[in-house]
C-alpha positions, 0 to 999 in steps of 0.5 A: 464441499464446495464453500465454507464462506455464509451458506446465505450469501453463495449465490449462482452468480458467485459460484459461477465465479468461483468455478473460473477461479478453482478452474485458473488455480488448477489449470496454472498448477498452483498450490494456493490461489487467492482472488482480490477484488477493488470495491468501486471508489475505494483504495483497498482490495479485499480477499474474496475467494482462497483456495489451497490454504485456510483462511487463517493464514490468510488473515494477514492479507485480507485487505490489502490498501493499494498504496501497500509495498505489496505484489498484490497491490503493485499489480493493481496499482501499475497494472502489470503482472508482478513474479517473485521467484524465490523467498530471497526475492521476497526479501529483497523486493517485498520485506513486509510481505516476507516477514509474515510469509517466511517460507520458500514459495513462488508467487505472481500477482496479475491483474482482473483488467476489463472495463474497469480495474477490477482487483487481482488474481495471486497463485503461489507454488512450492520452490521446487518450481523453476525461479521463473516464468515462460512466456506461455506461462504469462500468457495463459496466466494474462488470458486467465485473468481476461476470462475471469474480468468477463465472469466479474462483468457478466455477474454486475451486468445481471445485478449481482454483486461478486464482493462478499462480506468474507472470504470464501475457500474453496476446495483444491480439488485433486480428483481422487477418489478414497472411497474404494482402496480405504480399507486397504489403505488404513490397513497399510498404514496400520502395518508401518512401524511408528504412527501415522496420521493425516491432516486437513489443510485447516491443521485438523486431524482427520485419521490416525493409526493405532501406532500415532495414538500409541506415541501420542498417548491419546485416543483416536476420538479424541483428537479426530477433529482437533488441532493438535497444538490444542488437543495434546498440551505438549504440542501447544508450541508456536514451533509446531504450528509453524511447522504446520504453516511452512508445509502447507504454505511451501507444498515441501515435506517438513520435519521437527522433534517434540518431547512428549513428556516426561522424557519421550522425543518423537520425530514428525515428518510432514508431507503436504499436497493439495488435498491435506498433510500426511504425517509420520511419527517415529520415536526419536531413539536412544540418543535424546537432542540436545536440546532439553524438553520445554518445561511444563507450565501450569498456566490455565491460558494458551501460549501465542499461536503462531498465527497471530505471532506472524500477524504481530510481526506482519502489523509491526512492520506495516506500522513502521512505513506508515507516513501521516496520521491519515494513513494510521487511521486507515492501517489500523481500519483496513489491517487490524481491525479484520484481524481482530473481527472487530467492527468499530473504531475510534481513534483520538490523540491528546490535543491540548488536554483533550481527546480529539477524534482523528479518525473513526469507522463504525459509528454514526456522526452523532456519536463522534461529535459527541465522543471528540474532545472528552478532557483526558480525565473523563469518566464518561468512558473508560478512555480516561482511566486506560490513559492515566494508568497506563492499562489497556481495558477490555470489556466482552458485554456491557454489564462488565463496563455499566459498573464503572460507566453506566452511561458509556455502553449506551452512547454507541450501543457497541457490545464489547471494547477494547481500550488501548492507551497509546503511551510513549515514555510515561507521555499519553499519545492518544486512545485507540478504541476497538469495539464489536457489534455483539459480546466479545470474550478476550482471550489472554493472547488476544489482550497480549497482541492487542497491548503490544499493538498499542505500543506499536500505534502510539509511535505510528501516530506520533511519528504521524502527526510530526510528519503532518505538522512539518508537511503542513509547514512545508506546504504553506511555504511552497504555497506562499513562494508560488505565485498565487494567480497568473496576471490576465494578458491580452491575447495570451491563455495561460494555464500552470500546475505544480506537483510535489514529489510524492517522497520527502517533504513535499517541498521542492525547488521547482517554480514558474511565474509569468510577468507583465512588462506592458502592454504588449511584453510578457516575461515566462519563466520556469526553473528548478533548484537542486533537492527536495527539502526547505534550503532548495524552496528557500533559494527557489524563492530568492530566484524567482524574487529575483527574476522578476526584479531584473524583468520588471526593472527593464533588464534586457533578456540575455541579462536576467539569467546573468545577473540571477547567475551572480545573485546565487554565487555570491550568497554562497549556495552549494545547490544549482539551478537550471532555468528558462527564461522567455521574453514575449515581444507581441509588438515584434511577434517575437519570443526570446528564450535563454536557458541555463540548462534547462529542458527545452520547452515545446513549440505546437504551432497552429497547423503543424506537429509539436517539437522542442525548440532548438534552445542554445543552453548555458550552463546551471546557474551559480556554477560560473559566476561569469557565464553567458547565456545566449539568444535564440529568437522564434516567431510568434504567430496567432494559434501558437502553443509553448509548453515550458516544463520541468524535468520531474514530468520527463524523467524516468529510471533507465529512459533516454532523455531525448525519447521522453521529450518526444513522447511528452511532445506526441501527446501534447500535438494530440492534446485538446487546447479549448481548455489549457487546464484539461490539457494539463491534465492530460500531460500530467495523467501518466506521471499520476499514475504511476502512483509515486513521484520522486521529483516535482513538476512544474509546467508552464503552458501559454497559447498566443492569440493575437489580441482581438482574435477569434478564440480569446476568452 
């Protein structure tokens, strides 16, 4: 065996891959290796190759956004390789990931990086392997992980494409041969007391002693082949499937008891490896558990799998960190719709009476534009009856659905639906619709997961939209307390950004401006207020409406700081602010700068190597109402270059302050000025990609070329 991904789409380019990976997975000795890769211009990975495990267990992952709290995704995202020891770290660091995966394992995810950022390699192992990773471990893991970027190049380079439409699995691969001893071997076992069966990674049964059939009260013929939780109905137990998962997920023997009705309690030992799960089975004894038998149902349906259990649990979890509607949209695409096999979706939340489409996959614009804004009693579709019932509505064809809506089957030409009320409290939230490209059939475990699902969504998505309406709000009154454009000065290039923190409201205290005096005088100013919410934007704009009343009014520099100091105690604020104050004399080539214990800002003359200016500070403003703030004068010369900034660009868990100014101003002496916007960006660029800001950032960046010179734009 060497695929059991689409005999069609295995080419010489992905088996050449598949070879490196099969090759990484053995020689790392890991028990299962899955290899995630990034499609150009997308945000999520997408599971391309597994090996050790079925593709089941993997259903879970098999996409993975980068924003995900997952090893995975923070390998890609930072580009580093990320190890979990034991489940207790797993716990601990990656709780959404350890709930869908609650065995003792150890895992490491590392990333394919070469020309571009290709996706990542994940080996997992049992937890009898030590919590930890040499250094040679990483090295040939980081050496491995090269070899296959190169392989992912090599194959693009030639015109192939390594991303399939599913993932394949490949075999472990144990180089033992069964073909001489097992004859010999099936005798041995058939000479062991008890019962002895073997399974296939998938949970198949693929031999059985005359003992195991015995105890199982089952011929051989028919359960070679089957699942055992389908083919023998007392076994038909999310237990026992669990048991399956831990052995095969963890490598480390398992052990449970089942009673095989009426009364005959057997005990199962699982003993897993790389190629499958040897099981002993041997009558529990005289002496019963005390736990009494399950009862015997005489339903016609299945009970949930495990599987789709932990799938549950894993969505659930998802759903509770997602933030804005966008990321609802974009969970319930990437997550729930593979884990379904559907193929479309149209998602819609109640708006004024109607149904408005926030979001959509798998239909053309045509059909969305007509679908949005269907009143939420509509007949067109069975949106309208699922909402004001209550009831999810499933459809496998669409005979089922011509009945009732002769014209909804053919305005996507979908083949089979499912339509999820998204109701909070007796209140209609929205519709979540989730179709398929041919017939469908909806088991009754699946109509229950998706109907538990349903409920999970309507909260997302409310919980969403309030988060979108006060963000919007948030970001409306930031927008509206920073100045909308920087006045043009003569001689003076001037470029400034503003970043909120990725974490909270997206609001923040932090704020620049720069004023014209006259002619010849400018005034800069940059600070930040203490907190993240609207109390610090609030007094974030009385500090800023204040500093240029003083300016503007003809306040000496030294005073500004001052007066704006007495401003913030005597409206009895508890949040202080640091701020630096810069008053550009270009009459006198001099700038005057007081500071309250702000950052000191950069100063990259036109010949020379940027460092922060010597900046006597004063204390925080609204601290001491009667604190002084003190001078410090520097030339102003043509070609001169400050950078004014707060601490969110410099500021990180376990840095020295003084190393991150350094490093900040050995970019800056390297940036190109032609474009101060491009420069920006370049000083920005490492705290972008480190993906999640908990503070804002401001900067200020003004270039002095004397009126009239050469480089005035």
């Amino acid at each position: 065996m060497t695929s059991t991904g689409d005999p069609a789409t295995d080419t010489g380019e992905t088996d050449e891959l598949d070879v490196a990976f099969a090759e990484t997975v053995r020689r790392t000795g890991a028990s299962i290796g899955a290899l995630y890769l990034l499609p150009p211009n997308e945000q999520v990975l997408v599971l391309d190759a597994l090996c050790g495990a079925p593709a089941e267990l993997a259903a879970p992952w098999l996409r993975v956004p980068l924003s995900a709290p997952a090893p995975v995704a923070e390998a890609v995202r930072e580009d580093r390789m990320v190890w979990v020891g034991s489940q207790e770290e797993m716990a601990r660091s990656y709780p959404r990931t350890a709930v869908a995966l609650p065995y003792p394992l150890s895992l490491v995810a590392a990333p394919l990086t070469g020309a571009r950022r290709w996706g990542a390699l994940l080996l997992l192992w049992p937890a009898t392997r030590p919590p930890y990773m040499t250094g040679r471990e990483r090295g040939h893991i980081a050496s491995s992980c090269r070899r296959l970027a190169r392989t992912l190049e090599e194959v693009v380079e030639r015109g192939g494409s390594p991303i399939r439409d599913r993932p394949r699995v490949l075999p472990a691969g144990t180089g033992r041969s069964t073909m001489g001893p097992a004859l010999a071997a099936a005798d041995f076992a058939e000479r062991l007391p008890g019962g002895s069966c073997a399974l296939d990674l998938q949970g198949r049964f693929t031999y059985l002693t005359s003992g195991a059939c015995e105890l199982l009260g089952c011929d051989a013929d028919r359960l070679l082949g089957t699942l055992p939780w389908q083919s023998l109905r007392w076994l038909d137990d999310p237990l026992v499937e669990d048991r399956y998962r831990a052995a095969v997920l963890s490598r480390e023997p398992v052990f449970f008891t089942a009673c095989r009705p009426p009364d005959q309690w057997l005990d199962f030992h699982l003993y897993p490896d790389a190629s499958g799960i040897s099981v002993r089975i041997v009558r529990t004894g005289e002496q019963a558990p005390s736990v009494s038998a399950p009862p015997q149902s005489r339903r016609t349906h299945r009970p949930s799998r495990a599987g789709r259990l932990y799938q549950l649990t894993h969505l659930a979890a998802a759903l509770t960190e997602v933030v804005g509607v966008q990321d609802v949209i974009d969970l319930v695409a990437d997550q729930i719709m593979p884990a379904f096999g559907a193929q479309g979706l149209v998602l819609s939340a109640v708006d004024a009476g109607r149904l408005r489409i926030t979001g959509s996959r798998g239909y053309p614009a045509p059909t969305v534009e007509r679908l949005d804004g269907l009143p939420l009693d509509t007949t067109l579709t069975p949106a309208g009856h699922a909402l004001s019932s209550g009831i999810p509505a499933f459809y496998a064809n669409p005979e089922e659905m011509l009945d009732a809506y002769p014209e909804a089957p053919f305005i996507s030409g979908k083949q089979a639906w499912a339509f999820l009320p998204l109701i909070i409290s007796g209140r209609p939230v929205g519709c979540c619709v989730l179709s398929y490209d041919s017939p469908h059939e909806f088991p009754a475990e699946e109509r229950a997961v998706l109907t538990s699902l349903g409920g999970l969504i309507a909260q997302a998505l409310d919980r969403a939209r309030l988060y979108d309406t006060k963000h919007e709000i948030a970001h409306g009154l930031q927008k509206a307390l920073l100045p909308h454009t920087l006045p043009e000065i003569t001689g003076l290039r001037v470029a400034a950004r503003y970043l909120p923190a990725t974490q909270g409201m997206d609001i923040g205290g932090d704020f620049y401006d720069l004023i014209r005096l006259g002619d010849c005088t400018v005034a800069a100013v940059i600070g930040d207020v203490q907190g993240h919410n609207v109390a610090a934007a609030a007094l974030m704009g009385q500090v800023r409406t204040g500093v240029h009343a003083h300016a503007t009014a003809g306040t000496a520099p030294g005073q500004v700081l001052a007066r704006i100091n007495r401003l913030i105690h005597d409206l009895g604020s508890d949040l202080f602010t640091s701020c630096l104050y810069a008053h550009l004399d270009f009459t006198r080539g001099v700038a005057t700068l007081a500071s309250a214990g702000h950052p000191p800002p950069l100063l990259r003359p036109a010949d020379g190597d940027t460092r922060p200016v010597a900046v006597q500070p004063g204390p925080l403003l609204g601290i001491d109402p009667d604190a002084a703030y003190p001078l410090t004068e520097i030339p102003l010369t043509p070609g001169l270059l400050l950078a004014f900034y707060t601490d969110g660009l410099i500021e990180r868990p376990g840095a020295d302050l003084d190393d991150s100014i350094a490093q900040l101003a050995e970019r800056l002496t390297h940036a190109d000025d032609r474009d101060l916007d491009r420069l920006i960006d370049s000083l920005l660029r490492e705290r972008s990609d480190i993906g999640q800001r908990t503070d804002d950032i401001a900067l200020l960046v003004l270039k002095y070329e004397a009126p009239g010179g050469a480089g005035t734009p």
